[in-house]
Backbone bond lengths (Angstrom), bond angles and torsions (degrees), N, CA, C in turn:
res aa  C-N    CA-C-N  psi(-1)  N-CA   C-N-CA  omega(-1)  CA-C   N-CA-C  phi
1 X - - - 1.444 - - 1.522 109.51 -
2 X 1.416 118.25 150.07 1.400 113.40 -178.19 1.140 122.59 -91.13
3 X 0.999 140.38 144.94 1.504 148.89 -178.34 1.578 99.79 -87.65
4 X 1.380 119.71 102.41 1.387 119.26 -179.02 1.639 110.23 -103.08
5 X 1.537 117.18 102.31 0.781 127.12 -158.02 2.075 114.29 -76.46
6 X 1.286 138.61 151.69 1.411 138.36 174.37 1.580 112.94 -91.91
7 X 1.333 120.51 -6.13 1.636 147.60 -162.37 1.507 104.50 -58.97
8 X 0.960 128.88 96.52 1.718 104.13 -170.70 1.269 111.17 -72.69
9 X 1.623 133.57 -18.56 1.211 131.51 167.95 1.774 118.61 -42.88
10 X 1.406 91.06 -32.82 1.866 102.67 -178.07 1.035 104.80 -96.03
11 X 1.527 130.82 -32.92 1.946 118.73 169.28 1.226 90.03 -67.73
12 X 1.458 154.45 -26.55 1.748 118.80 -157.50 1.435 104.11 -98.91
13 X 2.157 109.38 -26.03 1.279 94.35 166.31 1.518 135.97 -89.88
14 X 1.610 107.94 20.88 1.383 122.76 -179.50 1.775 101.08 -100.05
15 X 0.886 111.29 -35.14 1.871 126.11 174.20 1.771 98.62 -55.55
16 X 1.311 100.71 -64.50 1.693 97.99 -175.44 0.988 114.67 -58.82
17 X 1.801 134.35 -53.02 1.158 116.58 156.48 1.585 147.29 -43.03
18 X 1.320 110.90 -17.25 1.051 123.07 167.40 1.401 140.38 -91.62
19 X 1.310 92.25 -9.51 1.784 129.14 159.78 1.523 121.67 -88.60
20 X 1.098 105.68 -32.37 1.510 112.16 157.18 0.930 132.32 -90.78
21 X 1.366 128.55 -8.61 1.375 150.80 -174.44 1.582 108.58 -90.68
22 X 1.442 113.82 -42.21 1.460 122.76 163.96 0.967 130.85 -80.25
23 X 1.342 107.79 -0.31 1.869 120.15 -179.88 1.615 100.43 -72.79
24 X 1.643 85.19 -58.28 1.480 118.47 -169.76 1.741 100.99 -38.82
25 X 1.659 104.49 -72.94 1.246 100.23 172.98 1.495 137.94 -71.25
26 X 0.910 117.70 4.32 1.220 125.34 143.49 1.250 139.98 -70.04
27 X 1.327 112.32 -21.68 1.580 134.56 163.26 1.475 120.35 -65.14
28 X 1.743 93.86 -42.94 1.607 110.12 -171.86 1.706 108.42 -68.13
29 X 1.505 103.94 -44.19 1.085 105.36 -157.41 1.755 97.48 -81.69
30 X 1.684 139.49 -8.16 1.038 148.87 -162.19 2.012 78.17 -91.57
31 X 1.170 112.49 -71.12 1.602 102.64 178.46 1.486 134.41 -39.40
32 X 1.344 98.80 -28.14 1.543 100.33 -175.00 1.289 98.07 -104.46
33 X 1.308 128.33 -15.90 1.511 111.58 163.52 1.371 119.01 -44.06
34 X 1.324 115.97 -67.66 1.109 145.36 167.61 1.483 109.76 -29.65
35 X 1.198 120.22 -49.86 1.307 131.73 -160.68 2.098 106.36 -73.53
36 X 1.690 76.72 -37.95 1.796 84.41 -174.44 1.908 96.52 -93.60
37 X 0.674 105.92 3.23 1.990 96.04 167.21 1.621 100.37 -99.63
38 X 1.718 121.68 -27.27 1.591 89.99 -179.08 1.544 96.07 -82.49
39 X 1.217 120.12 -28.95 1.569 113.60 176.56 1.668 123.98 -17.92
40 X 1.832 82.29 -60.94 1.553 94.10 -172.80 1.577 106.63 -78.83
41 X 1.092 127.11 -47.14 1.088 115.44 170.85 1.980 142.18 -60.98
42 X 1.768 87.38 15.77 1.171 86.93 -175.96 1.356 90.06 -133.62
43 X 1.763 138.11 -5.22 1.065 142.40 -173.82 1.553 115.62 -143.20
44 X 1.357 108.45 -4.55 1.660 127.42 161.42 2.022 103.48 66.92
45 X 1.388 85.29 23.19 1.762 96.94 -164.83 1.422 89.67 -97.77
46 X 1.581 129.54 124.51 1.511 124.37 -177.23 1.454 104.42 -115.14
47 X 1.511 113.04 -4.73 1.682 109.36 173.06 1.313 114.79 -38.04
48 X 1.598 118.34 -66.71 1.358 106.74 -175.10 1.519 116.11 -53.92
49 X 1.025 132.77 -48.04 1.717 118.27 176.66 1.386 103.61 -59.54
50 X 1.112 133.13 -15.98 1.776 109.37 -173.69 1.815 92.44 -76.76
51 X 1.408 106.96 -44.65 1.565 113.36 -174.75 1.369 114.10 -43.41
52 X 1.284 118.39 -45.55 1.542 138.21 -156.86 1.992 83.62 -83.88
53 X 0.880 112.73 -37.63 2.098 99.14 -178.36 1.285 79.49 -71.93
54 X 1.623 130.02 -76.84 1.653 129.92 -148.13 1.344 98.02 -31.92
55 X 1.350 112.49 -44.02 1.897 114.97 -153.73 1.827 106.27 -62.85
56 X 1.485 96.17 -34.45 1.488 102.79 174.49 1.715 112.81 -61.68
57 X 1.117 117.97 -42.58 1.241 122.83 -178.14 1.871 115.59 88.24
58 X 0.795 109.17 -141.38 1.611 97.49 -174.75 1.776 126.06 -125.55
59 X 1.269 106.54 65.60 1.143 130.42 170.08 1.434 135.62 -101.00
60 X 1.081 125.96 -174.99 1.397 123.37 169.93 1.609 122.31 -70.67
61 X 1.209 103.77 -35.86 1.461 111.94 172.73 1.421 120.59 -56.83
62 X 1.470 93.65 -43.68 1.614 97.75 179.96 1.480 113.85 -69.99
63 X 1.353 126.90 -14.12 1.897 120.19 178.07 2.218 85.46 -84.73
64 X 0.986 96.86 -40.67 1.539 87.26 174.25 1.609 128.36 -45.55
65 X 1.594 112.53 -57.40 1.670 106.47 143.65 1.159 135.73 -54.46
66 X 1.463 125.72 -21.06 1.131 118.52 173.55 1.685 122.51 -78.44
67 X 1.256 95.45 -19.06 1.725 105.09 -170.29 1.569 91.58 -103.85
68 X 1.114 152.40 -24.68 1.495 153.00 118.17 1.539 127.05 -16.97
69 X 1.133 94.55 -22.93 1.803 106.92 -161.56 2.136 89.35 -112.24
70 X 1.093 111.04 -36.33 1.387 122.99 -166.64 1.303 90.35 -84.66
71 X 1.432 144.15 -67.11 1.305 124.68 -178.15 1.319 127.63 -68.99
72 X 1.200 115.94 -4.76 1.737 108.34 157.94 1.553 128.18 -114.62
73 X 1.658 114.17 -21.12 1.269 115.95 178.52 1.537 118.91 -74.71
74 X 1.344 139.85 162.61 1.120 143.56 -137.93 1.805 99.06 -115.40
75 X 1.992 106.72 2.19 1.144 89.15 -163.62 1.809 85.09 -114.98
76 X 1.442 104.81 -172.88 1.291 116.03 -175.70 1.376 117.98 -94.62
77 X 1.439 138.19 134.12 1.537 122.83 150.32 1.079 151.74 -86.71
78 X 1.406 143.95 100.85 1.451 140.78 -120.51 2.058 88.60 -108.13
79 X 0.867 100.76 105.43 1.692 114.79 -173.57 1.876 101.36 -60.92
80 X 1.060 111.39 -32.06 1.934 121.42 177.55 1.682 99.68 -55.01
81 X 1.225 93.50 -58.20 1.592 100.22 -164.56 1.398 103.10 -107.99
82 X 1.005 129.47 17.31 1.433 131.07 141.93 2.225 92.75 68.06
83 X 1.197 129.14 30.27 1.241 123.45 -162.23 2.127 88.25 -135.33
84 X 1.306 89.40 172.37 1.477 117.29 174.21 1.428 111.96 -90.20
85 X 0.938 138.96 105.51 1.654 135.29 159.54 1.482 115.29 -106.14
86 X 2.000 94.10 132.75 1.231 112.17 164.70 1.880 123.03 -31.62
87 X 1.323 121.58 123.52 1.275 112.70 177.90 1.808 105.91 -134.44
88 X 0.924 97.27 102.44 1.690 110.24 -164.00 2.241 94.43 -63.19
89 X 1.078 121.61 -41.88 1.299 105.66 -178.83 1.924 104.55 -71.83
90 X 0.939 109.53 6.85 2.250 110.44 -170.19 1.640 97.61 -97.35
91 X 1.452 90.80 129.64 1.430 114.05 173.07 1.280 125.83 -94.84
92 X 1.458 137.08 109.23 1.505 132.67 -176.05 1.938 119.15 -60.60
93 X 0.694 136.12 114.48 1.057 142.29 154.60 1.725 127.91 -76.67
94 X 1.441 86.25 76.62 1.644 97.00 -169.59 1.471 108.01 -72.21
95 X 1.288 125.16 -37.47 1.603 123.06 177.18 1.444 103.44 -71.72
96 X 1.366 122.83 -26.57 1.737 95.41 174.51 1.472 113.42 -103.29
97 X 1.106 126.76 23.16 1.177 160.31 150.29 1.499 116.58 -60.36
98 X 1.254 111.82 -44.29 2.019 124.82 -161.31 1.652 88.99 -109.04
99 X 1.344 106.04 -20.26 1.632 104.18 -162.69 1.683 107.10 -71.44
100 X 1.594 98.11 -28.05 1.307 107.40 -147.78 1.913 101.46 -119.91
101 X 1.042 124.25 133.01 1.578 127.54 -176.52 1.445 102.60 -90.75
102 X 1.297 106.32 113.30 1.632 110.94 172.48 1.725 122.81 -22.19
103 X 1.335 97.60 -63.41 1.359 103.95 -176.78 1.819 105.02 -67.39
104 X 0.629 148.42 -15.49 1.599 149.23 -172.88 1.150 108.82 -116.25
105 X 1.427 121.05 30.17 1.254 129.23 -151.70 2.187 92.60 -123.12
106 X 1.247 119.20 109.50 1.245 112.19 168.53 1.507 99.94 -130.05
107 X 1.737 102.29 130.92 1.430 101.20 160.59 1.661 143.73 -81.13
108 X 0.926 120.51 -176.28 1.584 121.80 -152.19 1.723 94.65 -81.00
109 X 1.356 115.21 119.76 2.039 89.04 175.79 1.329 107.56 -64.41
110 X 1.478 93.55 161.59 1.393 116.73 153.86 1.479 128.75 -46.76
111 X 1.454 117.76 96.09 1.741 104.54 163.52 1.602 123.39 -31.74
112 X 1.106 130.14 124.89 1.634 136.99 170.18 1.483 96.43 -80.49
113 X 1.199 112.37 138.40 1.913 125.69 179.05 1.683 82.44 -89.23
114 X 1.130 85.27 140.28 1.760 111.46 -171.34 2.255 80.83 -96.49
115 X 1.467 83.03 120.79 2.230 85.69 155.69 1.146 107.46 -114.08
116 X 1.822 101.87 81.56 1.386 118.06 176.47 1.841 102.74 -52.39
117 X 1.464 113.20 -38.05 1.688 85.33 -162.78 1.777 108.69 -72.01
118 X 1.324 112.22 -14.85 1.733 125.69 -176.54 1.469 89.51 -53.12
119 X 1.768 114.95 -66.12 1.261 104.27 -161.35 1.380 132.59 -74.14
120 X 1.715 109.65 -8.21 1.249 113.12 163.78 1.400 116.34 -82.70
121 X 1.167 125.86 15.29 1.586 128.72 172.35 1.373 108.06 -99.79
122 X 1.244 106.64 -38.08 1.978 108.15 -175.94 1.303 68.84 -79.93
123 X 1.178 172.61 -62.09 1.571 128.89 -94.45 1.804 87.78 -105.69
124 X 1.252 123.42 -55.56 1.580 143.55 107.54 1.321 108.61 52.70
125 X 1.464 110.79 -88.95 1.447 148.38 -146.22 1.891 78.97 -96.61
126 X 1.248 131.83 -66.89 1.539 123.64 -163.26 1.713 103.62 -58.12
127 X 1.410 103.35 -41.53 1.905 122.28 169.40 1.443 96.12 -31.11
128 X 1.328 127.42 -87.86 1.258 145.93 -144.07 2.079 100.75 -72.85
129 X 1.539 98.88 -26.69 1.969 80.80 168.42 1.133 109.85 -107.32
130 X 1.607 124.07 -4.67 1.384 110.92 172.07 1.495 104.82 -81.75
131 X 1.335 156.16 -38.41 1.380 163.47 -68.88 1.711 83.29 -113.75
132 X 2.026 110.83 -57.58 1.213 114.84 -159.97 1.580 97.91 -58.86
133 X 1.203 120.82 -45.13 1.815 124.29 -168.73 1.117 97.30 -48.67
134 X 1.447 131.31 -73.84 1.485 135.74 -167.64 1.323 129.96 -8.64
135 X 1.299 141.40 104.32 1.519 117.38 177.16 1.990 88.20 -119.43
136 X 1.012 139.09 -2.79 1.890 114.58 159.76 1.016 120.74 -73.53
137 X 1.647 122.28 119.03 1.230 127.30 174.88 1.898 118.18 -48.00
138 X 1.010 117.82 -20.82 1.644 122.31 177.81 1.568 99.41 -93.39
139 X 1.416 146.42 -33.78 0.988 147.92 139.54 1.544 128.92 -16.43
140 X 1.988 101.43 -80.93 1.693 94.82 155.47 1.228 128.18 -65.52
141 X 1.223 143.62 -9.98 1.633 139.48 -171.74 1.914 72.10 -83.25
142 X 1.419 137.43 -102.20 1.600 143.40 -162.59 1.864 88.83 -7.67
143 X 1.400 112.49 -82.41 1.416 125.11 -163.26 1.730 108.02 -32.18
144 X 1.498 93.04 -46.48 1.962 100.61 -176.32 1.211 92.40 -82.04
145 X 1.032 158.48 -38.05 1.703 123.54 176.88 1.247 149.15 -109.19
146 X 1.792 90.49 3.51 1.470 104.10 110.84 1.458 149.45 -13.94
147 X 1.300 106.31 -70.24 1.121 124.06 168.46 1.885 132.16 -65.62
148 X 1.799 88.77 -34.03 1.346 99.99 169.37 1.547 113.17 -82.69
149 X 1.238 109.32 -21.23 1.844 99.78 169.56 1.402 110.93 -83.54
150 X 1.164 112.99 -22.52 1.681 97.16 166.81 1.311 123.92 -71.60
151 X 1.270 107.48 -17.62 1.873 116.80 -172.89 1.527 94.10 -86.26
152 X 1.326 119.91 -46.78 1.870 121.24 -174.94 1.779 112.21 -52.53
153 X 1.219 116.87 -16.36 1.368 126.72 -146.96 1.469 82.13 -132.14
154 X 1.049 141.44 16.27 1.388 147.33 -155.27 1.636 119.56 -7.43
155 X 1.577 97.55 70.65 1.365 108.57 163.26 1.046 127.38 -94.15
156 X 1.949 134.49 137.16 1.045 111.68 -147.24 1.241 83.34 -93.88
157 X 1.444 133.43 -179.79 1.790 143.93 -164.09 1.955 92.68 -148.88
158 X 1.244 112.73 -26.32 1.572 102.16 -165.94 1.328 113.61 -42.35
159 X 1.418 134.64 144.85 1.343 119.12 160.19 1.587 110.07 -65.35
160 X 1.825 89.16 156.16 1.616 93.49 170.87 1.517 118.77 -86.15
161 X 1.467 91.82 138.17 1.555 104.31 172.12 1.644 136.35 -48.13
C-alpha cells in the first residue's frame, strides 16, 4: 500500500517528475510516430501505427495522433474501424511531419458547404412576412428582391399549409 505523503517537498518533487516525465513521453511518442509513417511508407505495413494509437489508449491525445498521423502519413483512416489503412495513391510528408510536434499539432477545419439556395429561401420566406411591417423605402426595395431572387431561382416562398 502506498504511503501518500501531505509533505509538500514530495508533492513538488512528484509534480516535477511528472512534468518531465510527460515531456519525455511526449517526445517518445513524437519519434515513433514518425518512425511508424516511414515504416509504412516504405513497407505499406500500417500495423505499427495502429499499435502506436492502441498504446495511447482512449483519450484525447490519442484523436490528436491520429489527426497528426492522418495529415502527414501516406496511409488512410477508416473512421468505422477506427484503424489506419494502407493507401497506395497517399503521399507521406515527412518534412511536415518533423516540422510539426504531435501534441501542438491542430488540423485545418473542415470547410462547411454553404446551402446557399436553403438560405435564400428563409431569407425569402422572413422577406415576404416582414414586407407588410416595413415602412423604409430602401428596406422594402432589399425585402422585394429578395423575394424576386428567390422566385428567379425558383424557390418556392409560399407558406406551408
Amino acid at each position: 500500500m502506498t504511503n501518500y505523503s501531505t509533505d509538500k517537498k514530495v508533492i513538488n518533487e512528484n509534480i516535477k517528475n511528472i512534468r518531465v516525465g510527460s515531456i519525455k513521453l511526449q517526445n517518445l511518442i513524437q519519434e515513433t510516430a514518425i518512425m511508424v509513417m516511414l515504416h509504412h511508407a516504405e513497407e505499406n505495413n500500417t500495423t505499427p501505427m495502429n499499435n502506436l494509437v492502441k498504446a495511447l489508449g482512449a483519450g484525447l491525445k490519442s484523436k490528436t495522433l491520429v489527426e497528426y498521423m492522418r495529415a502527414f502519413t501516406k496511409a488512410s483512416y477508416n473512421e468505422e474501424t477506427k484503424l489506419f489503412e494502407h493507401n497506395k495513391k497517399g503521399v507521406f510528408d515527412e518534412e511536415g511531419a518533423r516540422a510539426c510536434h504531435w501534441v501542438d499539432f491542430k488540423p485545418e477545419p473542415q470547410a462547411k458547404d454553404t446551402d446557399f439556395m436553403k438560405q435564400v429561401k428563409t431569407l425569402a420566406m422572413k422577406a415576404v412576412k416582414e414586407l407588410p411591417k416595413i415602412k423604409q423605402p430602401d428596406q422594402i426595395k432589399a425585402a422585394n428582391n429578395i423575394i424576386a431572387l428567390a422566385k428567379s431561382l425558383n424557390i418556392s416562398i409560399e407558406p406551408k399549409a
